[in-house]
C-alpha positions in Angstrom: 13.7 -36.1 41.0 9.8 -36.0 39.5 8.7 -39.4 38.6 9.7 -41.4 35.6 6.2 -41.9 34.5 5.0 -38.6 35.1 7.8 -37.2 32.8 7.4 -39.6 29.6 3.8 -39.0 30.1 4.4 -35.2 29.6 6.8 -36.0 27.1 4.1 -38.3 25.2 1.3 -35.1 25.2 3.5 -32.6 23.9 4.3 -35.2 21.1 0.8 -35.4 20.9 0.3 -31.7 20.9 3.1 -31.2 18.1 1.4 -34.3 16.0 -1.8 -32.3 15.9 -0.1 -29.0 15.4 1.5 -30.3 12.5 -1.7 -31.9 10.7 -3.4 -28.3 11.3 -1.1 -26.7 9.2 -0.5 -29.2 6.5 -4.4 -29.7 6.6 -5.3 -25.9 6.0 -2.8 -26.1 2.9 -4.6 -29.7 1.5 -8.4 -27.1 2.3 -7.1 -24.1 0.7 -6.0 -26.2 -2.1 -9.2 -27.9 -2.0 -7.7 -31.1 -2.7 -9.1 -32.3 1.4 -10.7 -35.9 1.5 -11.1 -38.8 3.9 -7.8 -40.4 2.4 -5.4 -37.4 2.2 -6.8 -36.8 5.6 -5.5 -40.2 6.6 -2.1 -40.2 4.5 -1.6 -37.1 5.8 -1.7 -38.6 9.6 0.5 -41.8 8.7 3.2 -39.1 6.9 3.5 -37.1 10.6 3.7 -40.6 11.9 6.3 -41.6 10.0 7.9 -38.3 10.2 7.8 -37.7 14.0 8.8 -41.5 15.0 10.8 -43.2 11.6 13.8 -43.8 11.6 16.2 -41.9 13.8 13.2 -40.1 15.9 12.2 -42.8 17.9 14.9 -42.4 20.5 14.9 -38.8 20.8 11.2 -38.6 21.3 11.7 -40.6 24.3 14.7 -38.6 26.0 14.2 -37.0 29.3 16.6 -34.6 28.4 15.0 -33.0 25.5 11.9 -31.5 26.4 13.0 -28.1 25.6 13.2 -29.0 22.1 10.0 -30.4 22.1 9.1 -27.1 24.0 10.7 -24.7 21.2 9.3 -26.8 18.7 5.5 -26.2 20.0 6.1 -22.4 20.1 7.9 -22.5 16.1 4.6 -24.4 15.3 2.1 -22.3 17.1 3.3 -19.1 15.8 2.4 -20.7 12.0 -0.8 -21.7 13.2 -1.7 -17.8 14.7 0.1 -16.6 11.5 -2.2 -18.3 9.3 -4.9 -17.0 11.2 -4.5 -13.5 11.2 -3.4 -12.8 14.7 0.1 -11.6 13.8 0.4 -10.4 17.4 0.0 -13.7 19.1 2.6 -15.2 15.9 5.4 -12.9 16.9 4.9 -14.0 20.8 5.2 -17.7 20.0 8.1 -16.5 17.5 10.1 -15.2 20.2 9.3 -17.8 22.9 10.4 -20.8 20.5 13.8 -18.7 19.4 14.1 -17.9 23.9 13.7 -21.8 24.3 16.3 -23.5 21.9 18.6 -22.1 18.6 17.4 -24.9 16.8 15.1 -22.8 14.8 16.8 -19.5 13.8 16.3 -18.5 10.6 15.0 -21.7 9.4 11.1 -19.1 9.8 11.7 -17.9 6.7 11.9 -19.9 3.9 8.8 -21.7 5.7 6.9 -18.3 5.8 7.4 -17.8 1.9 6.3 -21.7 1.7 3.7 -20.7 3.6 3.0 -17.5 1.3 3.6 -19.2 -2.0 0.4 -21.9 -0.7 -1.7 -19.0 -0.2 -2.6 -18.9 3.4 -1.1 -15.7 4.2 -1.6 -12.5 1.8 1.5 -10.1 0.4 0.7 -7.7 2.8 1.3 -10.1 6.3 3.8 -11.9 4.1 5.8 -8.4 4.7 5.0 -7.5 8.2 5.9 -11.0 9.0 9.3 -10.7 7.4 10.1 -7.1 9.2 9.1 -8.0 12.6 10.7 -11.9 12.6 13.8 -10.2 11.2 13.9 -7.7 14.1 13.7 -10.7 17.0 16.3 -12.8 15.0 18.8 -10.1 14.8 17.7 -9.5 18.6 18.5 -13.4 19.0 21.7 -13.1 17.3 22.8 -9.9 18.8 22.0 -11.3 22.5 23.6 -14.6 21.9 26.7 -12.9 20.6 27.2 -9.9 22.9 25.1 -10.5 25.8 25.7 -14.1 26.9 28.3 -14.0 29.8 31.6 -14.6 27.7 31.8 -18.5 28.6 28.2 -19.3 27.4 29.1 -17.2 24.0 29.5 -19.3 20.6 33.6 -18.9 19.9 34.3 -17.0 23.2 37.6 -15.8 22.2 36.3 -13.7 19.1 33.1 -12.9 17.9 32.7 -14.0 14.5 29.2 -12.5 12.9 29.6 -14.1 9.4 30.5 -17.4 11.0 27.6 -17.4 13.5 25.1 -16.3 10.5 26.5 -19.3 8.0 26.2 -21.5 11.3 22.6 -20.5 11.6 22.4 -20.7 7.6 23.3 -24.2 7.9 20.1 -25.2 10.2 18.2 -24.5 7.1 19.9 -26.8 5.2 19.8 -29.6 8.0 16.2 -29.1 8.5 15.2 -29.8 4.7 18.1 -32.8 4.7 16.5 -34.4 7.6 12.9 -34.4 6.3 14.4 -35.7 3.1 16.4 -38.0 4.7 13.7 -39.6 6.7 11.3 -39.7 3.4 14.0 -41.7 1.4 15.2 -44.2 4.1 11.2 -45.2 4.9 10.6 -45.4 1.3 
């Protein structure tokens, strides 16, 4: 087995990693919005803070076994940051590594694409390509986890059920926004 230390220090960089990746995005919305000062600048690093550790994180940020969440979750963020940069190419990469890591994320790109969109970072016209080609690798994540899994890995092996596995996925959304609620309310 690798060493103890060696692994919660890995774990501890890509939290790092995520923290910054995080306060890129929510800083080029505070810029664009032109609302970016010393103090927002600082709330905005106690409110990832919070976030990321308060209340039920704290354990899981420390599991061993959970790196390849931390790993999907790296990819989901990256492919905002190229995304928001114009280099759609680069977005759809880290798209389709962070959906090949962990199912965590499907679907839940894009209602956070139009949020994205609707705070004017990203024009109509990527707004739409975006929304083609991330529909294209979900329904190829979908497909794949529904046909091509070997039978015993499938979700439901004994039937395939494509409304149930699309509500299933439906519901992530829904957890995600809960959670983030969830963690706001109990801290405050």
């Amino acid at each position: 087995l690798p060493d103890t230390k060696l692994l919660y220090t890995y774990i501890g960089l890509i939290g790092l990693i995520i923290y910054f990746q995080i306060y890129d995005l929510l800083n080029n919305f505070l810029k664009k919005n032109d609302i970016l000062n010393f103090q927002n600048s600082f709330g905005l690093s106690l409110l990832i803070v919070c976030w990321y550790f308060f209340p039920f994180n704290i354990s899981g940020q420390f599991w061993l076994t959970n790196i390849h969440v931390k790993i999907s979750f790296v990819f989901f963020l990256l492919h905002f940051q190229f995304l928001i940069r114009n280099k759609f190419l680069y977005s759809m990469i880290s798209l389709f590594l962070s959906l090949s890591s962990y199912e965590m994320f499907y679907l839940i790109h894009f209602p956070l694409s139009v949020l994205i969109y609707k705070s004017k970072l990203i024009n109509k016209s990527v707004l739409k390509k975006y929304l083609i080609y991330s529909t294209l690798i979900q329904f190829y994540f979908i497909l794949d986890r529904m046909f091509f899994l070997p039978i015993e890995a499938r979700p439901n092996s004994n039937e395939i059920n494509f409304k149930y596995l699309i509500l299933e996925n439906f519901e992530n959304i829904i957890r995600f926004f809960w959670s983030i609620y969830m963690s706001y309310s109990s801290v405050i």
